[in-house]
N, C-alpha and C positions, 0 to 999 in steps of 0.2 A: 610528269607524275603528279598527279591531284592530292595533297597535303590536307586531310580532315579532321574531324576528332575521333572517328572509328579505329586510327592506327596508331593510338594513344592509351596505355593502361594507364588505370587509374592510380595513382603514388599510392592512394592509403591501402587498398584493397591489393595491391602489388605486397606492401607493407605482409598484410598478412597472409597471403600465400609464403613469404619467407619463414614467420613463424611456427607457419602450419609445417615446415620443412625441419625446422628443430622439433617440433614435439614428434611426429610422426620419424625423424633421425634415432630420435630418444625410443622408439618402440620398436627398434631393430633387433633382434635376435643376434646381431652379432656383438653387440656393446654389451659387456658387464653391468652388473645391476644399480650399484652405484653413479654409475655412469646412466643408463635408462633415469634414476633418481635428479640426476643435474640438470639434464635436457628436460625433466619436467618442470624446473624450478626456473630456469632460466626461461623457458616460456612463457611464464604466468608472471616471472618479473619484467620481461618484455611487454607484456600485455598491460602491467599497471602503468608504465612510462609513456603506452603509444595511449590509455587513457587522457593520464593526468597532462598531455601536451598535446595530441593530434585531436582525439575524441572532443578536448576542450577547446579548443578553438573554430572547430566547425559547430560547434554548440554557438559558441558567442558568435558565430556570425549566422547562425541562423534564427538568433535573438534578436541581432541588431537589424533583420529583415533583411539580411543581402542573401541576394538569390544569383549572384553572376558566376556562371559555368566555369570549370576548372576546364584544360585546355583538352582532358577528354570528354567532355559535352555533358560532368552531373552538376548539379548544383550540390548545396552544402548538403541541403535536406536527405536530396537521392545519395549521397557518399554516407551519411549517416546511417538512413534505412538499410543499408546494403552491409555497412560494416558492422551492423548489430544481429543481423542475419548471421552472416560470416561466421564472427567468433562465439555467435551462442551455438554454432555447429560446430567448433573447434572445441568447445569447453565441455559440450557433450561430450565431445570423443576423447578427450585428456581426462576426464572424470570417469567413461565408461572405463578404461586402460586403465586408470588405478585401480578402480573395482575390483572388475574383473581378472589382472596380473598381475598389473603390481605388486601390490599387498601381498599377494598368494607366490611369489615367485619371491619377495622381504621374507617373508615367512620360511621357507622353502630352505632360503639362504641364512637363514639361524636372525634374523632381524624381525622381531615380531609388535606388529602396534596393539596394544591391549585395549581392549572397552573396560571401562569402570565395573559395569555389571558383569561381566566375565570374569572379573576374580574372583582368588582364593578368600578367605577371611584373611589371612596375615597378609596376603598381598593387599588389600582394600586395609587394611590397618596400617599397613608401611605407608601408604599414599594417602589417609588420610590424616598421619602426625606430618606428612612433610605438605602438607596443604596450611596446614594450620601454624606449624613455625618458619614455611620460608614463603606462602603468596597470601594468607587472611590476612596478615598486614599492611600489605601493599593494595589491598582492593578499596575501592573507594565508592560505594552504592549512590545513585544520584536520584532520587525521586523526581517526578515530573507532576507538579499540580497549579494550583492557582497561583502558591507561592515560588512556587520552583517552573522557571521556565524550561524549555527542553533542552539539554546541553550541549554543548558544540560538541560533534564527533569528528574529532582530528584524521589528517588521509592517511589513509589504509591502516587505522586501528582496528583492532579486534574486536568486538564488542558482543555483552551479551543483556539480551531485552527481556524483562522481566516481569507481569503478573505477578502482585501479593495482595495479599488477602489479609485486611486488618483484622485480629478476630476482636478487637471492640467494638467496632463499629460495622463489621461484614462488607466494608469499602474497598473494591478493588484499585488498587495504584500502580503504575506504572512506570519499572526500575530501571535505570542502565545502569552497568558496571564495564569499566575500560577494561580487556584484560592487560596483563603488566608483559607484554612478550619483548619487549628489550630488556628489562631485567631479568626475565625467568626464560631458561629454552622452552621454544614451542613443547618438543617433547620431551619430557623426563624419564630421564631412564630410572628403572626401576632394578636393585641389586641383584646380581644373580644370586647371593645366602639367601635373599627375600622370595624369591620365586623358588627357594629349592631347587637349583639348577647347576650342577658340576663343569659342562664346557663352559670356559671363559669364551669361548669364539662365539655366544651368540649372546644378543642383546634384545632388552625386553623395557620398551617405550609405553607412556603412555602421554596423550595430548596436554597440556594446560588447562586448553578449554574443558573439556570432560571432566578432570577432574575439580575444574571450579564449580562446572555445573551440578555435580554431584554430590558438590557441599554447598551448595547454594543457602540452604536452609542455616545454616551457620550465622549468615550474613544478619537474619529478620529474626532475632529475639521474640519471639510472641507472637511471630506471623506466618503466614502460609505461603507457600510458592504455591501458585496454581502451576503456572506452566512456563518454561523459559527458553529461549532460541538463540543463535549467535547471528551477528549480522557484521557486514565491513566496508565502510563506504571509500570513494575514490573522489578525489577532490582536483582542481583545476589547479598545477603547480606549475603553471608555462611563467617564466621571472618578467612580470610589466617593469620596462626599464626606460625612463623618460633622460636619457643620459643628455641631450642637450640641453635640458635644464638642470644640470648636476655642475654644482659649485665643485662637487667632491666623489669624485664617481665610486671607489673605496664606502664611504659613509651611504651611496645611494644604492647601492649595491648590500649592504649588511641588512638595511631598512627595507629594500625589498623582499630578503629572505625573513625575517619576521615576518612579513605576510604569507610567503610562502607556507612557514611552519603553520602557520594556524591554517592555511589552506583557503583558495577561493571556492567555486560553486562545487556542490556536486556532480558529478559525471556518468558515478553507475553507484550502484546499491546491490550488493551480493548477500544473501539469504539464504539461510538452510531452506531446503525443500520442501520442508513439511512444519515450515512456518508457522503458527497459530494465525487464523486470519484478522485480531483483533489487535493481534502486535504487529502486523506487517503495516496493515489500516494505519493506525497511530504513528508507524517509521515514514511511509508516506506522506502523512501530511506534513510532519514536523520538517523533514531532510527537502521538502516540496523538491521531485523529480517524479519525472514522465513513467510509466508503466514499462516501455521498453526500453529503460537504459536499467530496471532491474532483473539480475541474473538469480535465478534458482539454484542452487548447488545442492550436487548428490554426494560431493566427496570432499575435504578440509578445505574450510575457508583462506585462502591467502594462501595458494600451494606454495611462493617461492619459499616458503620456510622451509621447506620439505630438502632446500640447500644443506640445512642443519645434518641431516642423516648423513651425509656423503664426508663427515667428518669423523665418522666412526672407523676404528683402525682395523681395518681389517684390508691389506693389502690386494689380498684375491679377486677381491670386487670388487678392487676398479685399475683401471689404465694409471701407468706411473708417467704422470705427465713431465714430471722435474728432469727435461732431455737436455743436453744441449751440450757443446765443446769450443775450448778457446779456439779463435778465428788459427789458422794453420800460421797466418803472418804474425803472427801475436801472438804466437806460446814461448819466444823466451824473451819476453821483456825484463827489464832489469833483474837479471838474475848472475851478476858478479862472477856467481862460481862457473859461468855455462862462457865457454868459447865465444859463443854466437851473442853474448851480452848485448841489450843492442834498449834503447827507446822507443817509446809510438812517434817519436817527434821526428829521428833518424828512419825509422822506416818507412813513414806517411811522405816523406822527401825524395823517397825510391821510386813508391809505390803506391797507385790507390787502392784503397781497399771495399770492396763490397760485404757487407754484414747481412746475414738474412737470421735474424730473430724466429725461435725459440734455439734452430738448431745451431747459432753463432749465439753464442755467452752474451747477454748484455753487462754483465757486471765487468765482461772483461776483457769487453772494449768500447763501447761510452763510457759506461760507470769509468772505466780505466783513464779514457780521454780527460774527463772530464776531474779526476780528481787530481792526476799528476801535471795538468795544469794550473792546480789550484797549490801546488806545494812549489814546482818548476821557479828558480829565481830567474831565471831567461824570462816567464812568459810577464805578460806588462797585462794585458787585458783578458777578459773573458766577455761575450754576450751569449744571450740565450733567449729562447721564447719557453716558456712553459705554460701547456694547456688542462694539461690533469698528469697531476705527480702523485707517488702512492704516501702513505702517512708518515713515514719512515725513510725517506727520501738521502739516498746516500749522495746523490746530484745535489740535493740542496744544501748538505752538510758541508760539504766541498767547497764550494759557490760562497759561504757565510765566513771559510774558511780561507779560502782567495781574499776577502777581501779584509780580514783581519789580515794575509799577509801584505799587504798595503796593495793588491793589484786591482786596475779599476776593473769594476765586475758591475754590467748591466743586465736585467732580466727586466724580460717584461714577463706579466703574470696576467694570464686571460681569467678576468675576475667572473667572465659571464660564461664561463664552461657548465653547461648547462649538470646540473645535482652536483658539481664541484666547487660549487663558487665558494661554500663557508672554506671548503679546505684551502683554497687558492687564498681565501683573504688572511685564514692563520700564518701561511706562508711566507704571505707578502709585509705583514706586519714583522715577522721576525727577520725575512729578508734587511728591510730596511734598518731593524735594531743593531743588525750586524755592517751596515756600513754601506749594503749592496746597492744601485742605482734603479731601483725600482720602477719601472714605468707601466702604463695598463692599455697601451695599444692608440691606433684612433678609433676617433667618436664616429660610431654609427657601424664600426664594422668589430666584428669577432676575430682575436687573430688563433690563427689554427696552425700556422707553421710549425714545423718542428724543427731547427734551425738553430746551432752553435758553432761560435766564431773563435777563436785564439790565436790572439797575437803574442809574437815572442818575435824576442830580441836577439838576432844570431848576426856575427861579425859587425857588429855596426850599424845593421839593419834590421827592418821589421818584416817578417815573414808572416804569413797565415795559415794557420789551420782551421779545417771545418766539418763539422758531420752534417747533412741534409738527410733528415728519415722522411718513412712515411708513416711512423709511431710514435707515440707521446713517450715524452723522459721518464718514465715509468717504470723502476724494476721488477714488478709485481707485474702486470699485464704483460710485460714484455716475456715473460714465462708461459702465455699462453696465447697471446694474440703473435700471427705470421706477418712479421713487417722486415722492410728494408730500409738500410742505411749506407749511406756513400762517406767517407772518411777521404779526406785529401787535401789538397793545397795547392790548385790551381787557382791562377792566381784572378783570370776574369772571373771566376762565380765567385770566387773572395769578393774581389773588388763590388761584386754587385752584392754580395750580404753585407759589405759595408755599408753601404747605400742603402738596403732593405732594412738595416739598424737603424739608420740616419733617421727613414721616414716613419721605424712606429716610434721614434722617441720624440718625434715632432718637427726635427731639425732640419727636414731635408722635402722636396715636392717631387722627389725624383717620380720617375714613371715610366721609363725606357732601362733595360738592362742588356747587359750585352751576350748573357747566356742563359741565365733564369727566368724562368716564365712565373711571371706574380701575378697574381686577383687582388684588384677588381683591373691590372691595368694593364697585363697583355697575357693573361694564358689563355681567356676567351678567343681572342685575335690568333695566336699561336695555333690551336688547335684547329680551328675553322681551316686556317692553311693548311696544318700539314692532312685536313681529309681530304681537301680538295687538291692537293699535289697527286694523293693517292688516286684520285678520281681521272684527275688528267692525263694521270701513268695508264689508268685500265684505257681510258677512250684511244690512248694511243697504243695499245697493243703491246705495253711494258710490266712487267712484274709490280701489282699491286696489292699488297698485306694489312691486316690492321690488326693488332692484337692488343685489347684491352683488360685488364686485372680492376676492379675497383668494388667499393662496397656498394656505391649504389650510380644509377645511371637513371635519371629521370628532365635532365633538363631538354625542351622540346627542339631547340635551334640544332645541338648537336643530332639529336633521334633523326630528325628532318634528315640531315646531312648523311647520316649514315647509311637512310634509308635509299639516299639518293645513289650513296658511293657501291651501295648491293647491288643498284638496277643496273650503275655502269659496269659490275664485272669484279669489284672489290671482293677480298673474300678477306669477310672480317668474323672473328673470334672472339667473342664475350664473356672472361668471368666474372661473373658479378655474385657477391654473395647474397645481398639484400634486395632491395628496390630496382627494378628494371619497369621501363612505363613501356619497352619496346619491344613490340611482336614479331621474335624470328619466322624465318621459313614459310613466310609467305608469300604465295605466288603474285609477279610483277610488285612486290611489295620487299621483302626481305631475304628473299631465295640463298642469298650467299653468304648470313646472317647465320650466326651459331653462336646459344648462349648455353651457360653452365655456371649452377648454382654450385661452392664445394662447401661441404658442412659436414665438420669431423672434430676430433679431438682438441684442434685448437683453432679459435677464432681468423680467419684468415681478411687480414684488414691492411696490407700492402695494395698499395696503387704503384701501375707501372702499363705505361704506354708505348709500344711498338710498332713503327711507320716502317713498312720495306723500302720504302723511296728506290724501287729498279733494283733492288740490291744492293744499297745503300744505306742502311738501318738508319735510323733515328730512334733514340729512346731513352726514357724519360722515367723516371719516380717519385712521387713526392708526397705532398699531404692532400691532393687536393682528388673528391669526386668528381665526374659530370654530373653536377646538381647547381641550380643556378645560385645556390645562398654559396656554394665554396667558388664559384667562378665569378659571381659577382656583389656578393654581400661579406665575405671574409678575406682578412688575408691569408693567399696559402702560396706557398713554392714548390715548384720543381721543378727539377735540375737535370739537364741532359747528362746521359753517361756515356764520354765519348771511347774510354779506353777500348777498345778490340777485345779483349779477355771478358771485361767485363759484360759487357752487351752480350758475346755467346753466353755466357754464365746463365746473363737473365733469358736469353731465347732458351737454354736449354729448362731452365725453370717453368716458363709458359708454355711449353709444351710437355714438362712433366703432367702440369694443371691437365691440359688440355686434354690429357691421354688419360685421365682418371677415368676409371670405370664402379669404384668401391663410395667415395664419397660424394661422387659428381653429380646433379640433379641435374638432367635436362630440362631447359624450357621449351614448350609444346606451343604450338603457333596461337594455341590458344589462349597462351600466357597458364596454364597449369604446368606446374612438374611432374616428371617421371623419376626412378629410378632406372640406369641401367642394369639389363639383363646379366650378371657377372656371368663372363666365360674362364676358358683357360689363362686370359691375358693376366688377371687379377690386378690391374693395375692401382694402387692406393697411392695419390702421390703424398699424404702426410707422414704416411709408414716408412715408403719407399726413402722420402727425403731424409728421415731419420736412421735407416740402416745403410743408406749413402755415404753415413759419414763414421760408421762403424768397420 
């Protein structure tokens, strides 16, 4: 079979087919409106991220003149062209939906966005005393003339461009004003006494911008607005990290997020629509960008704020997401009064346990691991990797706590998590103030493991415990992203996360394990076998499977191989929720190839790999994608699951997935999604998984 670039989608462009799957998720008729509200917000904050990191770096290299082909045959130029196409068709159709529904269906729902000029007189008088005592103080006018160069527009500020009119001299100048949207909500709600309005159930908004604009005049004493527009630029935030040159990679790392805050180039320039032409003129040459990387908007500048709405209490209108129940092994932990009185340390000794996040409690059972090792006089140590922890980190209170009680307690802290790095380095400072052994990975690679270890001291000896996810230590996400976790004390994958401690803390060159598959130094090697076991199974007339769960799949060696294990008869199953570069159900190409995108109420971001081996199982969970930065530019683990119980668990999991008919998007050979057609089966596996456990 002839291997070209035609059976290659392109990552970026792959990229926003996924997105176009949440917004278009988000305009389903069957989702509450609040919900429709989130899926619009989390698109448009998808979109600044795939800016300020993807769009920016195929910029800088089509600056720096490189023209060499990505492995589906565009150059930087043509993946630019193409993803500017793209998403100004996306943003049309997220702007047309609010318009035209949105709004009207907010409204509908007792949630109304008001225009300035559509008020009452005492409404327009409520909002202009609270313009005047809680945002005319914070605005900061900036003139732009001979004296006054043009001012840095920081990324993704709000901003509005200004025309005034001296009336001494009849001189037009040209104003910016930052708006203050971190201190002030995008919308302000306006009282219900103010609006004359008796239901408390409905809520009456109106933007920041508007009403700055519409006191505008307040701002120029003696002067005139001609005429004034909002504009929001998008700047190049990808962290330049020269880390082998870092005496101090902590101090190199702080110093390159100060660049970050101020922002590199810019990327895209988003515009109300009906722009004045002599202010756009002057935004163009000052911000100097291309004509096509600026976007026209018909509908609010910087939709992710539109987040802000879905905070409103109003239970009806939206999904209650806060699901979840203690693991069934784990509901009586140290509880004295209960017969069955028992520890996670005596029952992990029995037992391994599988955890599947939202609908297994994290609080209450890592959070649980993790803190009664930290009180436990048995245990002696603690290690951990953390990659993004929430602000509030009850794992790191624990961890600070372990080690004031004198146990050695090492964490490394991945300082280059990418928009995490200021929180990771707060942590790691306070980490270290509490005694903890700090370390920050090796140089050159990101560690991404999710990965804790506890030793304890029982009869004489040192025992180990360990959880291996495929989620960050996160209480907060862990409420809404679907991940898995292994809990247990076997003692070879111990033995090899000692080792795997050894080598991020500098100490150790190991590179061989004896049951954990690690990157950069045998999960590549691992996996390449076990497709090819499965290939040699189908050539021989033997039972061969592959079912893969992951967020993204785009590295070409694996595609290749997949593509090869289809022809020989493999019949393999792909869910992938993001990034897929590989084209199912193509004839002599992928025939036996099925992919399925799921996108529903909570993030689904578990990885977990299933070989039939003849009926044999092999299977696997961990932190890592098929993407060649997690197989060969990161550390990541994962860990075979060998118990019998558990492995059906996860096959009968992957084929809950698989059987989805409600949240499931097929991929079409053409690399577009479909919806399936719902029948009687109605199968929803996020629903389903949750009333499984009811």
């Amino acid at each position: 079979m002839k291997i070209q670039a035609d059976i290659f989608i392109n990552r970026e462009l792959s990229w926003i087919e996924f997105n176009k799957r949440v917004l278009l998720t988000g305009m389903e008729k069957e989702y509450k409106i609040l919900d429709k509200v989130k899926f619009c917000s989390i698109f448009s904050n998808n979109l600044d991220e795939f800016f300020m990191v993807r769009v920016a770096s195929l910029k800088a290299q089509v600056e720096a003149g490189i023209t060499k082909k990505s492995v589906d045959g565009l150059t930087p130029q043509e993946q630019l062209t193409k993803i500017n196409k793209e998403v100004k068709n996306l943003t049309a159709l997220q702007e047309n939906y609010i318009n035209n529904e949105l709004n009207y269906e907010l409204k509908e729902k007792g949630i109304i966005l008001k225009k300035y000029n559509d008020l009452s007189e005492n409404e327009r008088n409520w909002c202009d005393n609270y313009f005047t005592s809680s945002i005319f103080p914070l605005l900061t006018p900036l003139v732009v003339d001979p004296a006054h160069p043009f001012p840095f527009i920081s990324n993704l500020s709000l901003n509005l461009a200004a025309l005034i009119r001296d009336g001494e001299n009849s001189k037009n100048q040209f104003v910016r004003v930052k708006i203050p949207t971190k201190n002030i909500s995008r919308f302000i709600q306006i009282p219900n006494e103010i609006i004359k309005h008796g239901d408390e159930s409905k809520y009456f908004f109106i933007s920041v911008e508007d009403l700055i604009g519409n006191n505008i005049n307040t701002l120029f004493n003696g002067m005139e607005c001609i005429n004034y527009s909002f504009f929001r630029v998008t700047r190049d935030a990808d962290l330049e990290l020269k880390e082998l040159e870092a005496d101090d990679l902590l101090l190199a790392v702080e110093q390159s997020l100060q660049k970050r805050r101020l922002g590199g180039d810019v990327v895209r320039l988003e515009v109300e629509s009906d722009m004045p032409e002599n202010i756009l003129k002057l935004l163009i040459e000052s911000i100097s960008i291309q004509k096509e990387y600026i976007y026209f908007c018909k509908s609010f500048l910087g939709l992710d704020d539109f987040n802000q709405l879905t905070r409103i209490n109003r239970d009806d209108l939206k999904e209650n997401l806060l699901i979840g129940k203690t693991h069934p092994k784990l509901k009586n932990l140290d509880l004295p009064s209960n017969k069955n009185f028992n520890s996670i340390f005596n029952i992990l000794r029995k037992k391994n346990i599988l955890l599947h996040h939202p609908y297994d409690l994290f609080r209450t059972s890592v959070e649980e691991f993790i803190n009664k090792a930290a009180d436990d006089p048995l245990v002696m140590a603690i290690k951990i990797t953390l990659y993004r922890v929430s602000k509030d980190s009850t794992i790191i209170s624990a961890l600070m706590r372990a080690a004031e009680n004198g146990k050695e307690v090492m964490t490394l802290v991945e300082l280059k998590a990418r928009f995490d790095e200021d929180n990771n380095i707060q942590w790691a400072k306070q980490l270290e103030q509490a005694g903890v052994h700090v370390v920050y990975g090796i140089i050159g690679f990101k560690t991404h493991t999710k990965i804790a270890l506890i030793v304890r001291k029982e009869k004489g000896r040192l025992r180990n415990y360990f959880h291996i996810g495929t989620g960050n230590y996160n209480s907060n996400t862990s409420k809404f992203y679907t991940d898995l976790g292994l809990l247990s004390t076997d003692p070879d994958i111990a033995s090899d996360l000692l080792g795997l401690f050894n080598y991020l803390s500098g100490f150790s060159k190991q590179k061989s394990y004896q049951k954990l598959l690690v990157s950069p130094s045998s999960m590549r090697e691992k996996f390449i076998f076990l497709i090819k076991r499965e290939i040699k199974n189908a050539e021989e007339g033997k039972k061969a499977e592959i079912i893969a769960k992951m967020n993204s799949l785009v590295d070409p060696e694996i595609i290749k191989l997949l593509y090869l294990a289809s022809d020989s008869g493999v019949k393999i199953s792909l869910i992938i929720r993001g990034i897929c570069c590989l084209y199912p159900q193509r004839k002599n190409l992928s025939e036996n190839i099925k992919v399925i995108s799921i996108i529903g109420h909570f993030l689904e971001h578990s990885r977990i790999f299933w070989f039939s081996n003849n009926g044999q199982s092999e299977v696997f969970i961990g932190s890592a994608d098929w993407m060649r930065r997690n197989l060969d530019r990161r550390i990541e683990a994962v860990t075979p699951i060998e118990d019998y119980d558990l492995k059906s668990k996860i096959y009968s999991l992957l084929q809950t997935y698989i059987k989805d008919n409600y949240f499931s998007w097929i991929m079409k050979e053409d690399g577009s999604y479909s919806k399936y057609e719902l029948d009687s089966s109605n199968n929803r596996s996020q629903i389903d998984l949750i009333e499984k456990q009811n």
